[in-house]
C-alpha positions as CSV (number, residue, x, y, z in Angstrom):
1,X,0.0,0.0,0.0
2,X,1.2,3.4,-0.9
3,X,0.0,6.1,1.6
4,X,0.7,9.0,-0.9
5,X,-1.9,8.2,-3.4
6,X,-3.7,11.2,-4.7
7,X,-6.8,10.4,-6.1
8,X,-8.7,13.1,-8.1
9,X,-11.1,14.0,-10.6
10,X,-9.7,14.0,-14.5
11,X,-8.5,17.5,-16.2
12,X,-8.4,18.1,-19.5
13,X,-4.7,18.5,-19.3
14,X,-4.3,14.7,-18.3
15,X,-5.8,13.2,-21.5
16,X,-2.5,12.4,-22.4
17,X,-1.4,10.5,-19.5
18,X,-4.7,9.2,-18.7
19,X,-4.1,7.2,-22.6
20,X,-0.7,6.2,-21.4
21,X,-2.0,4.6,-18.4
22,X,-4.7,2.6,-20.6
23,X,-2.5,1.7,-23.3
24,X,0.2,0.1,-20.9
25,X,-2.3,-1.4,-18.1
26,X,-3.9,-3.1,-20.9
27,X,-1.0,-3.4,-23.7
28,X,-3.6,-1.7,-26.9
29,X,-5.4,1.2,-27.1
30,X,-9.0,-0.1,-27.0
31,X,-9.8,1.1,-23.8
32,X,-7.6,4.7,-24.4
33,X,-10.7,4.8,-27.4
34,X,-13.5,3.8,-24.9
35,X,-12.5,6.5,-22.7
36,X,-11.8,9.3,-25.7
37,X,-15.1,8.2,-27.0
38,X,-16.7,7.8,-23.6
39,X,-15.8,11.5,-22.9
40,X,-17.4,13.0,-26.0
41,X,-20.7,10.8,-25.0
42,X,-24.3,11.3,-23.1
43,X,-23.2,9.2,-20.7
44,X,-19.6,10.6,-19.6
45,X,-20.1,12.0,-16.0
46,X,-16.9,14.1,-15.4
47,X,-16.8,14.3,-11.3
48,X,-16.2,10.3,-11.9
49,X,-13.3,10.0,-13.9
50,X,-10.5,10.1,-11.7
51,X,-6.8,10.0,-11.7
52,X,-4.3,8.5,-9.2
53,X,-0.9,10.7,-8.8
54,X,1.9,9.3,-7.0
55,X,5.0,11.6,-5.9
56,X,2.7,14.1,-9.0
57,X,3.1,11.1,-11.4
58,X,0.1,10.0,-13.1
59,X,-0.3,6.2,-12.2
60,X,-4.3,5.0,-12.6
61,X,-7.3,5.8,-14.3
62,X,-10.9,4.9,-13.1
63,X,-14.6,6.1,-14.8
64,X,-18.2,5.4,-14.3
65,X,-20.5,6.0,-16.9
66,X,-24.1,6.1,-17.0
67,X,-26.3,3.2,-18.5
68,X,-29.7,2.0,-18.5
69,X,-30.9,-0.9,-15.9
70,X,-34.0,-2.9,-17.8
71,X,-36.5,-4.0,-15.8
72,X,-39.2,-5.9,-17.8
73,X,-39.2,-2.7,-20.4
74,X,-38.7,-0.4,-17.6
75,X,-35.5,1.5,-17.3
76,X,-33.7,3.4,-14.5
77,X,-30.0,5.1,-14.5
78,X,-27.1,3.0,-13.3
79,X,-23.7,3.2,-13.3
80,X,-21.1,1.1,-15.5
81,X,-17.4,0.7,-13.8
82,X,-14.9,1.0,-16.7
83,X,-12.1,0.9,-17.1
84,X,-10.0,0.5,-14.1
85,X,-6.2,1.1,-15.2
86,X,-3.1,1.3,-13.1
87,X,0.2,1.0,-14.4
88,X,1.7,-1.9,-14.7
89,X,5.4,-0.8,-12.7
90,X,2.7,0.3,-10.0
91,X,0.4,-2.6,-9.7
92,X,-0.2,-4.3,-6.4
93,X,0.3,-1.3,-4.4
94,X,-3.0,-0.4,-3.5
95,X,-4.0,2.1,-5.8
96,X,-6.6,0.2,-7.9
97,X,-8.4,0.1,-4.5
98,X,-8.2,3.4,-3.8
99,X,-9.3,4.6,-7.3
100,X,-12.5,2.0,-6.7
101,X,-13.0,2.8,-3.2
102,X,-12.8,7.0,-4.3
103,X,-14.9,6.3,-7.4
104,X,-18.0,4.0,-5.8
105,X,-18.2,6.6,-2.9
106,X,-18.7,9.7,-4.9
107,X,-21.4,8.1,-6.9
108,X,-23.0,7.0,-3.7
109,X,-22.9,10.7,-2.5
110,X,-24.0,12.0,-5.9
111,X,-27.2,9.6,-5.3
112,X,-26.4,6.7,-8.0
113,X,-28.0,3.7,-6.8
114,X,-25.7,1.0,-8.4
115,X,-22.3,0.2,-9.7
116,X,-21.7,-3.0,-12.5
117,X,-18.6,-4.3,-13.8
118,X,-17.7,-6.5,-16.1
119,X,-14.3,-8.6,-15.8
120,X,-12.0,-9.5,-12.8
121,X,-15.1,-10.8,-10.6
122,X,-12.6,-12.2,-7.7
123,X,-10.8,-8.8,-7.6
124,X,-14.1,-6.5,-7.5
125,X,-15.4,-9.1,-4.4
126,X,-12.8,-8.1,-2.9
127,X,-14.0,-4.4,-3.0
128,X,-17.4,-5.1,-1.7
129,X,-19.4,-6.0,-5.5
130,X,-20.9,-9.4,-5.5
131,X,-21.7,-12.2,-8.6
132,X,-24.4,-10.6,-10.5
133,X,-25.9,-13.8,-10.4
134,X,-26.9,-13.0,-6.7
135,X,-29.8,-11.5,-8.3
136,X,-29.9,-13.0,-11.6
137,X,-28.1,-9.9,-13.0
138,X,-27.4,-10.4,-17.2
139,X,-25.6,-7.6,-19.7
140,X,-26.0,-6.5,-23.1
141,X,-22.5,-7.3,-23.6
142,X,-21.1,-10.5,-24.6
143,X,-19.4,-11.8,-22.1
144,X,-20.5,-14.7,-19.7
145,X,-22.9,-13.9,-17.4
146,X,-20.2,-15.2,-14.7
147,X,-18.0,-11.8,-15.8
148,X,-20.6,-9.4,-14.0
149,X,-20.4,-8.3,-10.8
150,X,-22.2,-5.8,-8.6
151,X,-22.2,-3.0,-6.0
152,X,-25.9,-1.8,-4.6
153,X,-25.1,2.1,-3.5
154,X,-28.9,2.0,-2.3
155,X,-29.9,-1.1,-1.1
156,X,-32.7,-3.0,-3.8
157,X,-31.7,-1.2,-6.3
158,X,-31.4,-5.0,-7.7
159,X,-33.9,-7.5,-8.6
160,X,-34.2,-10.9,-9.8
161,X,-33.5,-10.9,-13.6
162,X,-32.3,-7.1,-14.6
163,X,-30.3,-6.1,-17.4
164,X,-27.6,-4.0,-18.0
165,X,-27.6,-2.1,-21.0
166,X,-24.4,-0.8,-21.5
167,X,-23.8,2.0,-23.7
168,X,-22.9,1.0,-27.5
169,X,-19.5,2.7,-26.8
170,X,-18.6,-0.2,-25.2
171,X,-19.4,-2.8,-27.5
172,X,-16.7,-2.1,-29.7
173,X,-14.5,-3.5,-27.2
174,X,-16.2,-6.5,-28.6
């Protein structure tokens, strides 16, 4: 654990390093896109796309974005976790955490009612999201339903069969 992490909302002037973080966390530039055409969309929410500085380096990347949870034809506003990027020479020191822990408890104060991701299921239980299958949980995305996990802000914001509709940014990841 590093105890000089910094974690704070994205400014324009860290595009740059924001895409360097993305590109080597996750050795392409698919996600750097997501976020560059994330940002340009509805459903970019800018006081939730945060940066992690260490020693004033730029070392992880975190955004929410808004989607759509489908209830039987009825929709209400969730929250989509991605991505999560750290540097890879700074991985395993705690700042992934941080940026998650920072992240899921400004949306909670903002009055979001939900947090889903998709990917890494043991690592986000560790954070306090649980197996979307808990309540039947499925996504628009194709991935196995095994992928998705889960994080109530507001408890029953979940029920038995939901689906996440993430935005069509996103499927081009796919």
């Amino acid at each position: 654990m590093i105890d000089d992490i910094i974690v704070r909302p994205e400014q324009t002037t860290d595009v740059n390093a924001v895409d360097v973080v993305n590109i080597s966390a996750f050795e392409g530039e698919k996600e750097a896109q997501l976020v560059a055409d994330l940002r340009k969309s509805p459903y970019y929410i800018p006081a939730l796309a945060l940066v992690a500085e260490v020693h004033g380096r730029l070392v992880g990347h975190i955004m929410l974005s808004k989607a759509q949870l489908n209830r039987r034809g009825l929709l209400s506003e969730v929250l989509v976790l991605a991505p999560m990027s750290v540097v890879p020479s700074q991985s395993h020191r705690g700042i992934g955490t941080r940026l998650v822990q920072e992240a899921t408890g400004r949306a909670q104060r903002m009055g979001y009612r939900a947090v889903i991701v998709t990917g890494q299921p043991e690592y986000y239980q560790k954070l306090g999201f649980h197996k979307g299958s808990r309540w039947r949980l499925y996504s628009t995305l194709p991935v196995p339903d095994s992928a998705i996990s889960a994080m109530e802000l507001h408890d029953g914001t979940f029920k038995e069969g939901d689906t996440v509709q993430y935005p069509v940014e996103f499927l081009r990841l796919y």
